[in-house]
SEMAR-239007 format. One line per field, with one value per atom (N, C-alpha, C): residue in three letters; x, y, z; atom name. Coordinates in Angstrom, 1 decimal, always signed. Atoms other than C-alpha are relative to their C-alpha. Layout:
N
rest: (ala:...)
u: (X:...)
v: (Y:...)
w: (Z:...)
atom: (CA:...)
//
This chain:
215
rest: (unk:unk:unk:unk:unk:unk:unk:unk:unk:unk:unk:unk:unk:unk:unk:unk:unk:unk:unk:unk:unk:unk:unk:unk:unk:unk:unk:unk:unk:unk:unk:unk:unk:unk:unk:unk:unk:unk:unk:unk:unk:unk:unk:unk:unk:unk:unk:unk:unk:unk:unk:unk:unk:unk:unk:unk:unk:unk:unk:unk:unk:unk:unk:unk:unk:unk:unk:unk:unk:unk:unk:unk:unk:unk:unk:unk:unk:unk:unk:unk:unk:unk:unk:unk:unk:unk:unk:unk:unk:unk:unk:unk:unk:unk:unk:unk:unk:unk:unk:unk:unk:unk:unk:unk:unk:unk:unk:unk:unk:unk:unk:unk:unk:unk:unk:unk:unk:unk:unk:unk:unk:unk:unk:unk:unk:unk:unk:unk:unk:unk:unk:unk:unk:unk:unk:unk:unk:unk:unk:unk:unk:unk:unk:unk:unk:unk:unk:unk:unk:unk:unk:unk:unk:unk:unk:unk:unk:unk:unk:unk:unk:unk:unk:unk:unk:unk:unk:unk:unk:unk:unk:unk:unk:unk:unk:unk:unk:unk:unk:unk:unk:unk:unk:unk:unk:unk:unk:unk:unk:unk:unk:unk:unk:unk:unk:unk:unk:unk:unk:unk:unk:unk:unk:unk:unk:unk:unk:unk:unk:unk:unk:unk:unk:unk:unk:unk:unk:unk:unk:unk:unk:unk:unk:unk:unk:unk:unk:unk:unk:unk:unk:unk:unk:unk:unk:unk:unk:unk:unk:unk:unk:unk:unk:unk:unk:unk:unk:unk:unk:unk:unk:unk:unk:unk:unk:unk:unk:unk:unk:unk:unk:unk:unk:unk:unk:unk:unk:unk:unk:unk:unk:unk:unk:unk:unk:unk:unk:unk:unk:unk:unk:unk:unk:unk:unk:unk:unk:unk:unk:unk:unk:unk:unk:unk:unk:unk:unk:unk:unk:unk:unk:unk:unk:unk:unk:unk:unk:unk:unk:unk:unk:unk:unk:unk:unk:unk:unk:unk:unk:unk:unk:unk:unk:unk:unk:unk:unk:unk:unk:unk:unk:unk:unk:unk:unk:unk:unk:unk:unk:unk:unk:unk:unk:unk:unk:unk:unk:unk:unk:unk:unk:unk:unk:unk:unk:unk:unk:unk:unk:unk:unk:unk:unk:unk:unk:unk:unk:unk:unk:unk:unk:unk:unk:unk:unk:unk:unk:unk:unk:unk:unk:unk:unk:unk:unk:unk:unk:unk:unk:unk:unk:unk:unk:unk:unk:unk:unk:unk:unk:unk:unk:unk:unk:unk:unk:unk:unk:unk:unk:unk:unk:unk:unk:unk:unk:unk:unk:unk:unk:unk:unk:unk:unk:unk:unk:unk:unk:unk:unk:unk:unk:unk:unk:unk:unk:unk:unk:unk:unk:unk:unk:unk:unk:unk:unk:unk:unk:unk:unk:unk:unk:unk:unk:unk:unk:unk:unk:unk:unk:unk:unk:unk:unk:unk:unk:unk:unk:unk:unk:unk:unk:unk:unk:unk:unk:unk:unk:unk:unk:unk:unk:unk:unk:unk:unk:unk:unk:unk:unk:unk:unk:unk:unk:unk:unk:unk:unk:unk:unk:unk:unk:unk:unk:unk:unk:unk:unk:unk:unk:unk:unk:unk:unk:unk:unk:unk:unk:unk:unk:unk:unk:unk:unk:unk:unk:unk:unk:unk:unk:unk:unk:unk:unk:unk:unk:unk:unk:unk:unk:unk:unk:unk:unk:unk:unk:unk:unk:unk:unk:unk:unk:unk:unk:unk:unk:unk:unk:unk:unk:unk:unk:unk:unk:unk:unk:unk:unk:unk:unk:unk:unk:unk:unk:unk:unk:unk:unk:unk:unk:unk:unk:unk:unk:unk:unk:unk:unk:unk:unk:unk:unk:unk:unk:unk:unk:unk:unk:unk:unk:unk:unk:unk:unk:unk:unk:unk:unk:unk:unk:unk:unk:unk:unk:unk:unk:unk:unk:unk:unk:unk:unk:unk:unk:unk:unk:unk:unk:unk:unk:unk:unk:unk:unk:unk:unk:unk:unk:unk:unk:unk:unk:unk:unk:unk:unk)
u: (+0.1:+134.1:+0.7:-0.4:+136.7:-0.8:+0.8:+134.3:-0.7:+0.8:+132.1:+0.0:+0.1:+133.5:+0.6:-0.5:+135.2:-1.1:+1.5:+131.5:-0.7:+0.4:+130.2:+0.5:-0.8:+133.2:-0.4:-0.1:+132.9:-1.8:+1.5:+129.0:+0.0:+0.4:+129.4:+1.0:-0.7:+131.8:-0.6:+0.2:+130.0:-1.6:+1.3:+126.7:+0.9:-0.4:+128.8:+0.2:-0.2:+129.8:-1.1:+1.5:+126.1:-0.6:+0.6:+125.2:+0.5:-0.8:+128.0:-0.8:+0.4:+126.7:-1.3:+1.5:+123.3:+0.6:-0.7:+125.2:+0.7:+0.1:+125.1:+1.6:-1.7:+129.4:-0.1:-0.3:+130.6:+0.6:-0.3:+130.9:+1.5:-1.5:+134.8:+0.1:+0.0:+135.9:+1.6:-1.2:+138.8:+0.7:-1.6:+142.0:+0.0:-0.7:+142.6:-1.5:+1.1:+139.2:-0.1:+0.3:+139.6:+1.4:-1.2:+143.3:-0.7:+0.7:+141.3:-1.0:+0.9:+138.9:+1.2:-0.4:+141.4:+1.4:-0.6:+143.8:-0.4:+0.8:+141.1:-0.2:+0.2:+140.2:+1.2:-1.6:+143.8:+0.6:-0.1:+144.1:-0.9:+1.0:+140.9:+0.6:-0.3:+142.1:+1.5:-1.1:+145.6:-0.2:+0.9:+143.8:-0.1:+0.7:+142.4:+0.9:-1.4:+145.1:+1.2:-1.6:+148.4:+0.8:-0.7:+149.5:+1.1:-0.7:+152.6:+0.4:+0.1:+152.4:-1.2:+1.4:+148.6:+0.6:-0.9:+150.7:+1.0:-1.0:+153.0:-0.7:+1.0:+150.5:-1.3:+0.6:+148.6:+0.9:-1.0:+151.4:+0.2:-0.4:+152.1:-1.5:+1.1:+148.4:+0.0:+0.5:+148.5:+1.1:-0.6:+151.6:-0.5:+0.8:+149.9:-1.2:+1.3:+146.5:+1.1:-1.2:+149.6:+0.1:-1.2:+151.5:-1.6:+1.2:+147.9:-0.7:+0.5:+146.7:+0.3:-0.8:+149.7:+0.4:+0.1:+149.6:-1.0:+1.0:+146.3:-0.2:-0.4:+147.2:+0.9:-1.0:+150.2:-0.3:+0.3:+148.5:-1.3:+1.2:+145.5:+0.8:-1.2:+148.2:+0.5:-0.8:+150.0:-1.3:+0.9:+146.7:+0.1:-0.3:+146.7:+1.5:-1.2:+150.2:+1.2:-0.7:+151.9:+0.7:-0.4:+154.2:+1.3:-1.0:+157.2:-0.4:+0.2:+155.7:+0.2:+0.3:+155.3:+1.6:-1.2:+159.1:+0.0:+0.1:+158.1:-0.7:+1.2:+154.8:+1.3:-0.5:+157.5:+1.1:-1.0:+160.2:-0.7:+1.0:+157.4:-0.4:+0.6:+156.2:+0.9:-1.7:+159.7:+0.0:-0.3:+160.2:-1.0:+0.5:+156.9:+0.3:-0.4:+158.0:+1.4:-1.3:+161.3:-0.5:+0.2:+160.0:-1.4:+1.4:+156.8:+0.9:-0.8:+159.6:+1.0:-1.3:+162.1:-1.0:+1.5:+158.8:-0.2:+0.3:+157.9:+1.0:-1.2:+161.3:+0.4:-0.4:+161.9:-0.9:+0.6:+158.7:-0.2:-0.3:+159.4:+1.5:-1.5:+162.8:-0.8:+0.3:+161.4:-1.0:+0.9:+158.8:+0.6:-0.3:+161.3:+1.0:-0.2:+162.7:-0.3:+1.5:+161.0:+0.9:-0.3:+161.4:-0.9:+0.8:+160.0:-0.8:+0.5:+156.9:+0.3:-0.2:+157.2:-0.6:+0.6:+156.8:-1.5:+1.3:+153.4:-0.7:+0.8:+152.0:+0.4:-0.3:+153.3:-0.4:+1.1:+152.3:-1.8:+1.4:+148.6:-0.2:+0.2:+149.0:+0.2:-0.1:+150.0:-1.6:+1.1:+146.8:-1.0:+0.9:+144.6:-0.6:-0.4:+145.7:-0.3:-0.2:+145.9:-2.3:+2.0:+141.5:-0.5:+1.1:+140.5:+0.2:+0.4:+138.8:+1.1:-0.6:+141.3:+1.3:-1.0:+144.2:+1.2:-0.8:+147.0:+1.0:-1.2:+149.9:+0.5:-0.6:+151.7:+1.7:-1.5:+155.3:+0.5:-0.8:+157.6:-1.0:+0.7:+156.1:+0.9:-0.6:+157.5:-0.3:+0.8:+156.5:+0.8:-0.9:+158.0:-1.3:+1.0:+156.2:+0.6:-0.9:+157.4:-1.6:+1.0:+155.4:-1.3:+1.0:+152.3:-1.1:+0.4:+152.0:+0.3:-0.4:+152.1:-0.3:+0.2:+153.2:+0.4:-0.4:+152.8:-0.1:-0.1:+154.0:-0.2:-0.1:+153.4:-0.7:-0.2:+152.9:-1.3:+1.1:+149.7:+0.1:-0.2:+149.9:-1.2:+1.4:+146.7:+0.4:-0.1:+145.9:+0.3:-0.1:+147.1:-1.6:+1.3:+143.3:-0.8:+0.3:+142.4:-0.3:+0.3:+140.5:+0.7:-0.6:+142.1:-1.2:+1.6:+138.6:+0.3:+0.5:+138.5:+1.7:-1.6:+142.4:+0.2:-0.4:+142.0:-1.1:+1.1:+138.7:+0.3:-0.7:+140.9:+1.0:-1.1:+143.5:-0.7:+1.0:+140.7:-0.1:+0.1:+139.7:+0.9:-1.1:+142.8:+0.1:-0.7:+143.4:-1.0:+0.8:+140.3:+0.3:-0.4:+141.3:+0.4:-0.9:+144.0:-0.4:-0.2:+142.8:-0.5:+0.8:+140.1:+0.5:-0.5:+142.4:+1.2:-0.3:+144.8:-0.2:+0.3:+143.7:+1.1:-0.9:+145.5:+1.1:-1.6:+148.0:-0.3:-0.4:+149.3:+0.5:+0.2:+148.8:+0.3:-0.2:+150.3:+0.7:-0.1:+150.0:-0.1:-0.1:+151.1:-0.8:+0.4:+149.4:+0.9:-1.0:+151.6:-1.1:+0.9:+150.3:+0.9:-0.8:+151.6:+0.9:-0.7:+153.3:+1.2:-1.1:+155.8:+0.5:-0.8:+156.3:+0.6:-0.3:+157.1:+1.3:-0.9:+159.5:+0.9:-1.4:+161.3:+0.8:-1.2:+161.9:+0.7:-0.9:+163.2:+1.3:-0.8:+165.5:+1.3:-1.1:+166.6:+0.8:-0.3:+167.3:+1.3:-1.3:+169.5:+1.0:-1.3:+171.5:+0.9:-0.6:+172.0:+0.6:-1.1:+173.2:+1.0:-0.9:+175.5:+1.0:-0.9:+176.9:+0.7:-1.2:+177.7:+0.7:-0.7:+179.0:+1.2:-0.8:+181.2:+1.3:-0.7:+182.6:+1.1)
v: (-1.1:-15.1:+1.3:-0.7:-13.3:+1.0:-0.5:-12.7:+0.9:-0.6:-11.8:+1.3:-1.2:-9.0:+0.9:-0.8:-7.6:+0.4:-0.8:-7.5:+1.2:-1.0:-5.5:+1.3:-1.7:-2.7:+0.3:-1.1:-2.5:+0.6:-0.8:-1.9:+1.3:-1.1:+0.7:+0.8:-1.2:+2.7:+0.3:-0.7:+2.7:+1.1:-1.0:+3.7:+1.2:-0.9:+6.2:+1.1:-1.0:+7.6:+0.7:-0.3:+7.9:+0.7:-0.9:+9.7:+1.3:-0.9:+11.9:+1.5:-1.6:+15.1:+0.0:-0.3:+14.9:+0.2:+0.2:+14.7:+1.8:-1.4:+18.1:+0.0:+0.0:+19.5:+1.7:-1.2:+22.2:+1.1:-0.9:+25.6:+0.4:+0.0:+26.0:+1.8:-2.0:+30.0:-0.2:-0.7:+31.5:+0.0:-0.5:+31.5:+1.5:-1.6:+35.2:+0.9:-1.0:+36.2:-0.2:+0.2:+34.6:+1.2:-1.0:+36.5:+1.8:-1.0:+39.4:+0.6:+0.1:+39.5:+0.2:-0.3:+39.3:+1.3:-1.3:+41.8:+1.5:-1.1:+44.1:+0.2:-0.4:+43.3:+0.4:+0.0:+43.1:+1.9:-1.7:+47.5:+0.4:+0.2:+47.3:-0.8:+0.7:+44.9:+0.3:-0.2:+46.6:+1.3:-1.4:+50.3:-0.5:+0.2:+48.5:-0.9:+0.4:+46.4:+0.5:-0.7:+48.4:-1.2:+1.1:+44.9:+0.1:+0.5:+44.3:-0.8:+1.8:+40.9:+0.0:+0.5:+41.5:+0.9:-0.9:+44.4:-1.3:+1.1:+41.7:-0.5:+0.6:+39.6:+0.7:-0.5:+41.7:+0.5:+0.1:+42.3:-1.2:+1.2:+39.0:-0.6:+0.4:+38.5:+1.3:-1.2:+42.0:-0.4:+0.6:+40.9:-1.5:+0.7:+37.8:+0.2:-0.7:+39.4:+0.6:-0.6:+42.0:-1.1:+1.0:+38.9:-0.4:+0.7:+37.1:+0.9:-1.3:+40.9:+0.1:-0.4:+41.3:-0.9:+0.9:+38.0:+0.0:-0.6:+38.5:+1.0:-1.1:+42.0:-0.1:+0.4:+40.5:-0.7:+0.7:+38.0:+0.9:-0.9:+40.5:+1.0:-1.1:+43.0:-0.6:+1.3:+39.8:+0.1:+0.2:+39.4:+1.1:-0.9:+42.5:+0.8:-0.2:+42.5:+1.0:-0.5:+44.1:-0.7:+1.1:+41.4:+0.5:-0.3:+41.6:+0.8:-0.5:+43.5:-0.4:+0.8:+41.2:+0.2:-0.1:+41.5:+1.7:-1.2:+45.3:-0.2:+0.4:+44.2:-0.5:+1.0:+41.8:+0.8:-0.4:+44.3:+1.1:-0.7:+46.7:-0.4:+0.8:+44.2:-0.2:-0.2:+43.9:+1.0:-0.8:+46.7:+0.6:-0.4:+47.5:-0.8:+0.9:+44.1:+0.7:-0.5:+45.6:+1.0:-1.3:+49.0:-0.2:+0.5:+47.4:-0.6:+0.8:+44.9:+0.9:-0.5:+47.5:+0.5:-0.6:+49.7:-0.7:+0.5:+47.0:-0.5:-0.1:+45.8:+1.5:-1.8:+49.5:+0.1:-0.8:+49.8:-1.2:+0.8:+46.2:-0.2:-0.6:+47.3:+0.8:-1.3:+50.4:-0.4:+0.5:+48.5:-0.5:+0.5:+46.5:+0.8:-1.0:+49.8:+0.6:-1.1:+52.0:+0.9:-1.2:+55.3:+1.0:-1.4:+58.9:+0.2:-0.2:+59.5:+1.4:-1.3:+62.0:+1.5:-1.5:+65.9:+0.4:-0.1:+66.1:-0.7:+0.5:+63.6:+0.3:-1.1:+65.7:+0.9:-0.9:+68.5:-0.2:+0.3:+67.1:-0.6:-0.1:+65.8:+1.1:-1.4:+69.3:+0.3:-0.2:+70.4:-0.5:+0.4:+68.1:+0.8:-0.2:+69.0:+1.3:-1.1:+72.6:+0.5:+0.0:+72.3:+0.0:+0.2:+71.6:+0.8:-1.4:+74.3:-0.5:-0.3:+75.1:+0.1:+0.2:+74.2:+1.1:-1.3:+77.2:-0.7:-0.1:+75.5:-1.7:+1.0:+72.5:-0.4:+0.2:+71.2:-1.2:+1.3:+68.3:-1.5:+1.1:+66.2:-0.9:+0.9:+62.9:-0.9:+1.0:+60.2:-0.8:+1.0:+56.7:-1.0:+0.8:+53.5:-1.0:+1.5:+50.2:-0.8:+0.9:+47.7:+0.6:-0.5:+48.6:+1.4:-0.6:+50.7:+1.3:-0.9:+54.2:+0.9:-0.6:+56.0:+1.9:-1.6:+59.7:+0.2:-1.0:+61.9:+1.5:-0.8:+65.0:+0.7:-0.4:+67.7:+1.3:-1.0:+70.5:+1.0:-1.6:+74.2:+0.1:-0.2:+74.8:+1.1:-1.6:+78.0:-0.4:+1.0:+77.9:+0.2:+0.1:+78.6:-1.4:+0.5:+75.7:-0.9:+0.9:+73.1:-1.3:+1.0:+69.7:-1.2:+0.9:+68.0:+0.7:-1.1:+70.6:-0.7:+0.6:+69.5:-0.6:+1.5:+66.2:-0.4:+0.8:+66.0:+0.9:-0.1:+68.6:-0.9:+1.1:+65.8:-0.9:+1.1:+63.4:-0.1:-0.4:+65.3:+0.1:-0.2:+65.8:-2.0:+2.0:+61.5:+0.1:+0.3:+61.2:+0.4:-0.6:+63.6:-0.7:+0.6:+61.9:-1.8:+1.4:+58.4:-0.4:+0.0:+58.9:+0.2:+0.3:+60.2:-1.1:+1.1:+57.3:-1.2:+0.9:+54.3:-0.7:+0.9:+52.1:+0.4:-1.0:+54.9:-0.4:-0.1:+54.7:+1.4:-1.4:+58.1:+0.6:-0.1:+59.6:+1.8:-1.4:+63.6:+0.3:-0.5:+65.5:+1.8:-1.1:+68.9:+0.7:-0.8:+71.6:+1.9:-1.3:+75.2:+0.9:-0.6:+77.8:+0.8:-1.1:+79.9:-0.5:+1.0:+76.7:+0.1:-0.1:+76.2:+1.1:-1.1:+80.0:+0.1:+0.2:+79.7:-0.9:+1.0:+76.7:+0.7:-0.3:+78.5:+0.7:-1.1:+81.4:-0.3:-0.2:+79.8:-1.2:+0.9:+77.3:+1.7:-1.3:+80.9:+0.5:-0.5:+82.0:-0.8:+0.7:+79.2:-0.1:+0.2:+78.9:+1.7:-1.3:+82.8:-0.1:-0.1:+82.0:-1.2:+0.6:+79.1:+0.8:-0.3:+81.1:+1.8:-0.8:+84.2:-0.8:+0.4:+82.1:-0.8:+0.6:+80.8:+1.4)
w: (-1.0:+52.0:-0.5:+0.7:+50.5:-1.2:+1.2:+47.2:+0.4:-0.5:+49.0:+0.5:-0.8:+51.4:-1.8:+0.8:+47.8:-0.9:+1.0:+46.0:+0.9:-0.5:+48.7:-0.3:+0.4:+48.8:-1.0:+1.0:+45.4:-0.3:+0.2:+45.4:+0.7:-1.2:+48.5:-0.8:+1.0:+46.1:-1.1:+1.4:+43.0:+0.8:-0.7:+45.3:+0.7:-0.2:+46.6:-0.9:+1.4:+43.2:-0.8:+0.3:+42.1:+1.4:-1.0:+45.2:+0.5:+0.1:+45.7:-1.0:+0.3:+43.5:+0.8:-0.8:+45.6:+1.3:-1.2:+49.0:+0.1:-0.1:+50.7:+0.4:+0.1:+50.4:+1.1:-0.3:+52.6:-0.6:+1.2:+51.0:+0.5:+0.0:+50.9:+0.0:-0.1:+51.9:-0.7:+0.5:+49.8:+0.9:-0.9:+51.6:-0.2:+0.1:+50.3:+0.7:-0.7:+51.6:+0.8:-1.6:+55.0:+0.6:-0.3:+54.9:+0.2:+0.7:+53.4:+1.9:-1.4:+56.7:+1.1:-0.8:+58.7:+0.5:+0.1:+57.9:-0.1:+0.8:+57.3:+2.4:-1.9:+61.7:+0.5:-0.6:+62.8:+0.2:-0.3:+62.8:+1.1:-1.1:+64.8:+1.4:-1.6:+67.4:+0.5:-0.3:+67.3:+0.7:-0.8:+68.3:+1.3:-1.1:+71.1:+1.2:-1.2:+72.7:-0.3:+0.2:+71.7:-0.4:-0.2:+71.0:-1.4:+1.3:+68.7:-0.7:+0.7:+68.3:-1.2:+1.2:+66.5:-0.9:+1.7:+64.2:-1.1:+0.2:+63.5:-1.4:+0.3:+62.5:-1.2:+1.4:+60.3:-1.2:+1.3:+58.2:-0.7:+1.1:+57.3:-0.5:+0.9:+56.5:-1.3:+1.3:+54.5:-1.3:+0.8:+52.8:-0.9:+0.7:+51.7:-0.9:+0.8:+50.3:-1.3:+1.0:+48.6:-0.9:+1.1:+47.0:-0.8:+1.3:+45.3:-0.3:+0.5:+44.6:-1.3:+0.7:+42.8:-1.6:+1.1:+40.9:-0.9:+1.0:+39.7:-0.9:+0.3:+38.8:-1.5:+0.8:+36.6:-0.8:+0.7:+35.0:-1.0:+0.9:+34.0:-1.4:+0.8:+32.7:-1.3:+1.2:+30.8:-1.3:+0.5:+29.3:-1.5:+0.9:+27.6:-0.7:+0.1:+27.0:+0.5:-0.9:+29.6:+1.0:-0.9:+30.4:+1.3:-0.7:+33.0:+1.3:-1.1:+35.4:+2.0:-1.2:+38.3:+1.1:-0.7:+39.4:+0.9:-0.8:+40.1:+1.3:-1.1:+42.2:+1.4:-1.5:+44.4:+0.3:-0.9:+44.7:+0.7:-1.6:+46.4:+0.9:-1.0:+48.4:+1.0:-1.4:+49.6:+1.0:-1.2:+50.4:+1.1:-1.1:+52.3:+1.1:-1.3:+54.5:+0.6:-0.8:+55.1:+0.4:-0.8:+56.7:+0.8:-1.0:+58.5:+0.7:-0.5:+59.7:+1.1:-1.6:+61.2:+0.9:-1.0:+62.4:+1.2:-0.7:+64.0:+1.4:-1.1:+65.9:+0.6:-1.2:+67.0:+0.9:-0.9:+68.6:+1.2:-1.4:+70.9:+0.1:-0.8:+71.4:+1.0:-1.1:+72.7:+1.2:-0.7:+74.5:+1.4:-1.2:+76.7:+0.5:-0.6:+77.3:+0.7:-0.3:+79.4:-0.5:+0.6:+78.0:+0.2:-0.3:+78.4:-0.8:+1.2:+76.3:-0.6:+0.7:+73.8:+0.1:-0.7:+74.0:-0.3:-0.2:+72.7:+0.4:-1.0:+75.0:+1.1:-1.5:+78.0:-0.2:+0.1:+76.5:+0.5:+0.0:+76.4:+1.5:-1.2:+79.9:+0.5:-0.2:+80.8:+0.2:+0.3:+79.3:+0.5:-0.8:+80.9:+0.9:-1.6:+84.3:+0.1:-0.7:+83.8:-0.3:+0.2:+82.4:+1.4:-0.9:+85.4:+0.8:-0.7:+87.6:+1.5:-1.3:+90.7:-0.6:+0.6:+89.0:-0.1:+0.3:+89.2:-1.4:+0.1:+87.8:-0.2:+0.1:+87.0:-0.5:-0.4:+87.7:+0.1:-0.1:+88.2:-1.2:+1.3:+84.7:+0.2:+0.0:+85.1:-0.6:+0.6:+82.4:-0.3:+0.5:+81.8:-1.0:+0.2:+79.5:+0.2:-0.1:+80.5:-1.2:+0.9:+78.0:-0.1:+0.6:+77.5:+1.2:-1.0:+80.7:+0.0:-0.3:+81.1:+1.5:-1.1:+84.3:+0.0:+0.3:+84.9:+1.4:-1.4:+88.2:-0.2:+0.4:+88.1:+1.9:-1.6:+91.1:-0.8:+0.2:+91.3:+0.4:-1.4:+92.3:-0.2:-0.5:+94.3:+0.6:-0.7:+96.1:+1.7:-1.1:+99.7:+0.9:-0.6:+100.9:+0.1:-0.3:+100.0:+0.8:-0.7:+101.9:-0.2:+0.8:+101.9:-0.9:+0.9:+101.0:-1.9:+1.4:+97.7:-0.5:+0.8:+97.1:-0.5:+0.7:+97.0:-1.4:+0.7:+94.8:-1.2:+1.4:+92.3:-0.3:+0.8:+92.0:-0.7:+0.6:+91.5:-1.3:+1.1:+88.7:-1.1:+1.2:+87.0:-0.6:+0.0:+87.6:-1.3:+0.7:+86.1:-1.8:+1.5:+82.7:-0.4:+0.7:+82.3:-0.3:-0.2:+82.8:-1.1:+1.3:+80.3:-1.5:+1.2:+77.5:+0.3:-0.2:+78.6:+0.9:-0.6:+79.6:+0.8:-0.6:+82.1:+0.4:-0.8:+83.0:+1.7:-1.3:+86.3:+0.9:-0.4:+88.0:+1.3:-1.5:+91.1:-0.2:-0.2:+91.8:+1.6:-1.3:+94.3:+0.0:-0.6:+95.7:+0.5:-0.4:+96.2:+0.4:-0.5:+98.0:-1.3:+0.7:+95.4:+0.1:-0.9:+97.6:+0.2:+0.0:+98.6:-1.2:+1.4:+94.8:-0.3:+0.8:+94.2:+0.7:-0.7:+97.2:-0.5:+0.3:+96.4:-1.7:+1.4:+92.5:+0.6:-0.4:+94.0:+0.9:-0.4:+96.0:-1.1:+1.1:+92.9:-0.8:+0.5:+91.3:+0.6:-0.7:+93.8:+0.3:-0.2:+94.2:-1.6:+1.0:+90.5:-0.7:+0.7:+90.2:+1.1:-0.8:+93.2:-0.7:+0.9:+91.2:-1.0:+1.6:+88.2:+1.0:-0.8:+90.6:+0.1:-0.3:+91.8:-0.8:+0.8:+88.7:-0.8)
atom: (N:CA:C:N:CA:C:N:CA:C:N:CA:C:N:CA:C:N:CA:C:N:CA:C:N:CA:C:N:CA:C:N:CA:C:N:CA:C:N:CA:C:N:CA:C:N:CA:C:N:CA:C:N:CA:C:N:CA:C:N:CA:C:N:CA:C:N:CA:C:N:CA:C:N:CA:C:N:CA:C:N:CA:C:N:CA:C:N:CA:C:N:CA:C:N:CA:C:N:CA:C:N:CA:C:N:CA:C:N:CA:C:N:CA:C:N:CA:C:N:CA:C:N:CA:C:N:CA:C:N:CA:C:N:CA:C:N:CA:C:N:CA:C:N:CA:C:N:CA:C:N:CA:C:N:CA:C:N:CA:C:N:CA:C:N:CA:C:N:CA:C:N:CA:C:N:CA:C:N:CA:C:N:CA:C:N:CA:C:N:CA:C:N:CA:C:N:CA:C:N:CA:C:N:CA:C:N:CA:C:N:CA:C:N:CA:C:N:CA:C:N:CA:C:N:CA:C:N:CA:C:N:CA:C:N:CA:C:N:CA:C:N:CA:C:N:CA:C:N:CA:C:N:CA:C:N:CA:C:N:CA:C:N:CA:C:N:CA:C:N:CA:C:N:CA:C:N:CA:C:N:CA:C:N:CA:C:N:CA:C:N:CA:C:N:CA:C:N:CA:C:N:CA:C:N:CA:C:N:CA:C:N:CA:C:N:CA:C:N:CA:C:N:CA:C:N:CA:C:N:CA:C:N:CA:C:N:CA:C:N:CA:C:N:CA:C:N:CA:C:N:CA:C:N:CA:C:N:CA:C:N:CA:C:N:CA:C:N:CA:C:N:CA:C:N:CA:C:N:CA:C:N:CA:C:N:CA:C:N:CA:C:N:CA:C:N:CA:C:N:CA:C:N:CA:C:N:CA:C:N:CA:C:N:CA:C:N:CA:C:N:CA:C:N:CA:C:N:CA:C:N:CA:C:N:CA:C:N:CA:C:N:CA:C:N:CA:C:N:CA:C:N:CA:C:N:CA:C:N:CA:C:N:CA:C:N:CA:C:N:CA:C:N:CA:C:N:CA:C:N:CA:C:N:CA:C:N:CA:C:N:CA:C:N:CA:C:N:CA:C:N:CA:C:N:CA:C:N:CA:C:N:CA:C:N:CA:C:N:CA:C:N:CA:C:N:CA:C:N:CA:C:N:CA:C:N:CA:C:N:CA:C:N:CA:C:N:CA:C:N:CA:C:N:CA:C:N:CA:C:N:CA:C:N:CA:C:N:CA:C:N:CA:C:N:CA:C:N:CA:C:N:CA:C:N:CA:C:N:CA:C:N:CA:C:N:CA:C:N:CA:C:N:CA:C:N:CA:C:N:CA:C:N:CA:C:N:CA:C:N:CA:C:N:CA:C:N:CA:C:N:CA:C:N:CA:C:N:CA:C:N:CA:C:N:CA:C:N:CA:C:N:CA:C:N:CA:C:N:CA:C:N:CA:C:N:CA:C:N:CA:C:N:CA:C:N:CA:C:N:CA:C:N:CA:C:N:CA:C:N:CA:C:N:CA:C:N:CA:C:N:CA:C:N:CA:C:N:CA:C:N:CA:C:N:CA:C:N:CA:C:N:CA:C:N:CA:C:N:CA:C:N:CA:C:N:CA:C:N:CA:C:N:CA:C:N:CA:C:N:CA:C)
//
């Protein structure tokens, strides 16, 4: 019995061996071209969710593609006798990982920060707001980002004629500007008559030349 079950195996291995190159094989993908693909999406899908995890993440695929670029690179060079090089290739490599590396920790520090966006994205909310028809004026800019959110307050000088229907469907319109050049913002305007607004400066004015009078 024994004999037996050991003549079989060995027949179903040598028929194996003799069938094997005819026997359909799956076509094997490059590691560096599946990296290659993916590092190549990873900027695309970082545009589109603000994510810093997929930045992350495409660095250490880009750095990989880099490192067997570089080797290839070194060994072609060698070829024609341009040996030693390769220590250059890896101390570049370095240092792009170390400045993608801090890049990257600054901007999820700042993330579990909230913090004020910067002057030219208030500026450009500015701008929005002041596009649109009715619009006198704009005041009290308030902007924070908590994680991937941005919140904006901001206040409207409208004429005091207007209607409140016509008031509310220029704030609409401003929401809307803004929502369009930022997505997913969190938007909260107030309507102010312009006459209130001109009043309240005037009387910040006077209080602040009575402060320094008095000094």
């Amino acid at each position: 019995m024994k004999r037996r079950t050991s003549s079989i195996s060995t027949t179903s291995r040598r028929t194996g061996a003799i069938l094997r190159p005819y026997l359909p094989r799956a076509f094997p993908t490059p590691s560096w071209w599946a990296r290659g693909c993916r590092s190549s999406s990873a900027p695309r899908s970082r545009k589109t969710t603000g994510s810093t995890a997929i930045r992350a993440d495409a660095l250490h695929y880009l750095t990989d593609l880099a490192t067997n670029a570089s080797i290839l690179l070194a060994l072609g060079l060698g070829h024609f006798g341009y040996d030693g090089l390769d220590p250059l290739f890896a101390l570049g490599i370095a240092v792009y990982i170390l400045k993608s590396a801090w890049e990257i920790g600054a901007e999820a520090v700042s993330l579990l920060m909230d913090h004020e966006l910067p002057a030219e994205t208030k500026q450009r909310i500015v701008e929005l707001a002041r596009e649109q028809h009715g619009v006198l004026g704009v005041h009290d800019l308030r902007t924070r980002q908590s994680g991937h959110t941005i919140f904006v307050q901001l206040h409207l000088e409208l004429a005091d004629s207007l209607p409140l229907a016509v008031a509310h469907a220029i704030g609409d319109a401003v929401e809307s500007a803004i929502e369009n050049e930022f997505p997913g913002a969190e938007i909260l305007i107030h309507q102010d008559p312009v006459s209130a607004v001109a009043q309240e400066r005037r009387r910040m004015l006077a209080h602040q030349m009575g402060e320094r009078a008095g000094r």
